[in-house]
C-alpha positions in Angstrom: 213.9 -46.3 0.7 211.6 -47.1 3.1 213.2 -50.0 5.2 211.6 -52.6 7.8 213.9 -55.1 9.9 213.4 -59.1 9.2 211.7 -59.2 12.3 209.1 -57.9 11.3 208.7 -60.7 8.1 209.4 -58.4 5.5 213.0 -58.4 3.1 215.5 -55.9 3.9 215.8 -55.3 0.3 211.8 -55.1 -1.3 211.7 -55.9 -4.9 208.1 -55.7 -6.9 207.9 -59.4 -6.2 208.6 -58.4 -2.2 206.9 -55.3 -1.7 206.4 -53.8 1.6 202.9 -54.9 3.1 200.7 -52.1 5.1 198.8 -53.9 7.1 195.3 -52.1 7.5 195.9 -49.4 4.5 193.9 -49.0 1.5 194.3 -48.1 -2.1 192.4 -44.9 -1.8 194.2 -44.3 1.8 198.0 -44.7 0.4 197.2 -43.2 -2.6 196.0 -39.9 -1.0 199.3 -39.7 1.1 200.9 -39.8 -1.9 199.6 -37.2 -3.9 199.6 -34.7 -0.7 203.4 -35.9 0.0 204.0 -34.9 -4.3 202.2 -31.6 -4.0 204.1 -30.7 -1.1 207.4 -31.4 -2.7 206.8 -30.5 -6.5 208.0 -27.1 -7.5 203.9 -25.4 -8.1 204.1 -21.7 -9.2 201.5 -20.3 -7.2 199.8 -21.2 -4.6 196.3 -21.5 -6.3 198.0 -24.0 -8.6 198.6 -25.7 -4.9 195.5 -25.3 -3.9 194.1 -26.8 -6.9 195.9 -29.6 -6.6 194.9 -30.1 -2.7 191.5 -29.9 -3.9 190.8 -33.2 -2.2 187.4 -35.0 -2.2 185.8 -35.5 0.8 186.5 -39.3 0.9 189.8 -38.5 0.0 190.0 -36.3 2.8 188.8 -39.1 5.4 191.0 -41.4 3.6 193.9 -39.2 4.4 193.0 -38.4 7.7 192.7 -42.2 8.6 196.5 -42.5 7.4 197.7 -39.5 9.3 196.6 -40.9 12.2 197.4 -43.8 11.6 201.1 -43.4 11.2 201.3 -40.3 13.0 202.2 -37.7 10.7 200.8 -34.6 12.7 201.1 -32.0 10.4 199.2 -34.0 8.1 196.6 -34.9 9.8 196.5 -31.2 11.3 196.1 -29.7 8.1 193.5 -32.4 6.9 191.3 -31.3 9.9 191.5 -28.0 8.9 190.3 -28.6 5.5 186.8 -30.1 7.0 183.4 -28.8 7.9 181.7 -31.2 10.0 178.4 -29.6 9.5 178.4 -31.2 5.8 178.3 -34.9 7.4 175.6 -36.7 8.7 175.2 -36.5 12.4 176.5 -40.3 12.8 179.6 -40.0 10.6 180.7 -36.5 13.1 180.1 -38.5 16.2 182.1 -41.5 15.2 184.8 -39.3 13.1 185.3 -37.7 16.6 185.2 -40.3 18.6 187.9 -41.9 16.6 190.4 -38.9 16.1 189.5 -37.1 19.6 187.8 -34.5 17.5 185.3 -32.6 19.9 184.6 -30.2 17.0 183.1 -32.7 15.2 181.0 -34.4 18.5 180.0 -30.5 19.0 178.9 -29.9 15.7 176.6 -33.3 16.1 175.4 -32.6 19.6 174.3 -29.1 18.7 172.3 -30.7 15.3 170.5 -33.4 17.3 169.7 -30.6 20.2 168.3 -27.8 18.0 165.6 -30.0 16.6 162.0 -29.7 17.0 160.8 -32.4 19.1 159.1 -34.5 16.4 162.6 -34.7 14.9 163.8 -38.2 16.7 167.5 -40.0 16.5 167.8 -41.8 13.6 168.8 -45.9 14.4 172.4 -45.0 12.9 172.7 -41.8 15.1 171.8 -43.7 18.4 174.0 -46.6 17.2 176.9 -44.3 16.7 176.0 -42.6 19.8 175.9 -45.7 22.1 173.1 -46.1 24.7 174.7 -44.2 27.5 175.2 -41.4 25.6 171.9 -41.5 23.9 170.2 -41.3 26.6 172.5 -37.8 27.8 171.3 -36.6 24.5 167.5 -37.0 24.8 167.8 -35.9 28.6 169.7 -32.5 28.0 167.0 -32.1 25.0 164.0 -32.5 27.5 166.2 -29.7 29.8 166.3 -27.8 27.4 162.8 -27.8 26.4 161.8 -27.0 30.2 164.9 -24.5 30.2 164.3 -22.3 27.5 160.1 -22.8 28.4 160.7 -21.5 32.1 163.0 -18.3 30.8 160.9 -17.2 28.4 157.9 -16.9 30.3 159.6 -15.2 33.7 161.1 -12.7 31.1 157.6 -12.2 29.3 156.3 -9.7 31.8 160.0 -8.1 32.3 161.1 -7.9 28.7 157.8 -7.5 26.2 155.3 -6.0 28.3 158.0 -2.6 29.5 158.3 -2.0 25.9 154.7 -2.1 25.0 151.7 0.3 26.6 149.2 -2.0 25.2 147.4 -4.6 28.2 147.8 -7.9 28.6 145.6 -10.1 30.2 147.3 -13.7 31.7 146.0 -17.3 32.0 147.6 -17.8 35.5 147.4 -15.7 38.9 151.1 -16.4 39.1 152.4 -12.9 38.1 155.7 -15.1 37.9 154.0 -17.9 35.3 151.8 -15.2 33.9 151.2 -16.0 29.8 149.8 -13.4 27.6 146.8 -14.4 25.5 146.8 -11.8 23.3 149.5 -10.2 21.1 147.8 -7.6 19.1 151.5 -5.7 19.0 154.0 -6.7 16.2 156.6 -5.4 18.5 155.3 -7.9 21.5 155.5 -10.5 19.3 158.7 -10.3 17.5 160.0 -9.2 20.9 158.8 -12.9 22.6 160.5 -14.2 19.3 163.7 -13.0 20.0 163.5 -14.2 23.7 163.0 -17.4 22.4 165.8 -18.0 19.9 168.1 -16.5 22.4 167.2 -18.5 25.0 167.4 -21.7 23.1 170.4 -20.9 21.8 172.1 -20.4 25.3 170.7 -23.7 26.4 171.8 -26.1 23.5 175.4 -24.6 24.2 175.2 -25.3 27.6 174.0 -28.2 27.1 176.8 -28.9 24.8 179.5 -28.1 26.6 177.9 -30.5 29.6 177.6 -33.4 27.3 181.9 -32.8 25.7 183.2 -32.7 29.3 
């Protein structure tokens, strides 16, 4: 029996008509420690059976993980954790999820979603108020680096990269052999070539970029 001192306002001895008060803990939260505490301790056969009934749904899975926390059980909120993919939640839900539990899985997941769009995809009100203004404006500044980042490396590795592999001529927009922009592509190779340049140099930017905004 769970037991509270006096202290505390609560009877030594709860009855139904003195239950012990949680403070702070819903129906759906208390229930979901429940059932997880019942499957854990109820004899299951096999372990899909177990599985089956850990099928949680995904607001019973934040309910749980708010109770964890809240009363510390680690394992618990460990396993919970596990159970997520914060790729499956809007942007703002990751970034105040994470900010709430210390989960910078889930503040990755949300940087690297607001960083990989195009740049007529903006920040949504809730995802800047989730976000908070200093950090919004991180956000939009590593996106305009990266823009200029991956921009810059893909055209000093133009010349290097595409036109070795290719026999075909190029003529450039710019004297600057540096800075120098093919205007024709009449090579599929060329072209799916600068492609790959570009993905992978985008790619290596947002992760930077990342890992800069996490620390």
């Amino acid at each position: 029996m769970l037991y509270l001192p006096t202290i505390y306002g609560y009877s030594p001895n709860p009855t139904d008509d003195k239950p012990i008060v949680l403070p702070d803990v819903t129906v759906k939260e208390f229930k979901s420690l429940l059932r997880f505490f019942y499957a854990m301790k109820s004899p299951i056969p096999t372990k899909k059976l177990l599985v089956d009934v850990l099928a949680f749904e995904q607001d019973e899975k934040l309910a749980l993980l708010r109770i964890a926390h809240k009363f510390v059980f680690d394992n618990i909120f460990e396993y919970i954790c596990g159970e997520f993919e914060p790729g499956s939640f809007p942007v703002a839900d990751r970034v105040c999820v994470g900010d709430k539990y210390g989960l910078k899985n889930w503040l990755s997941s949300a940087y690297k979603t607001t960083l990989e769009r195009t740049p007529d995809q903006k920040l949504s009100f809730e995802e800047a108020d989730a976000l908070g203004l200093k950090r919004t404006v991180r956000v939009l500044e590593a996106k305009n680096s990266i823009l200029h980042e991956a921009r810059v490396d893909d055209l000093k590795n133009v010349q290097s990269t595409v036109a070795s592999r290719c026999k075909k001529k190029y003529r450039y927009d710019s004297e600057d052999d540096d800075m120098a922009v093919p205007m024709t592509l009449s090579c599929s190779c060329c072209t799916q070539q600068m492609n790959d340049i570009s993905v992978g140099n985008m790619e290596n930017a947002v992760a930077r970029a990342v890992e800069n905004l996490l620390s």
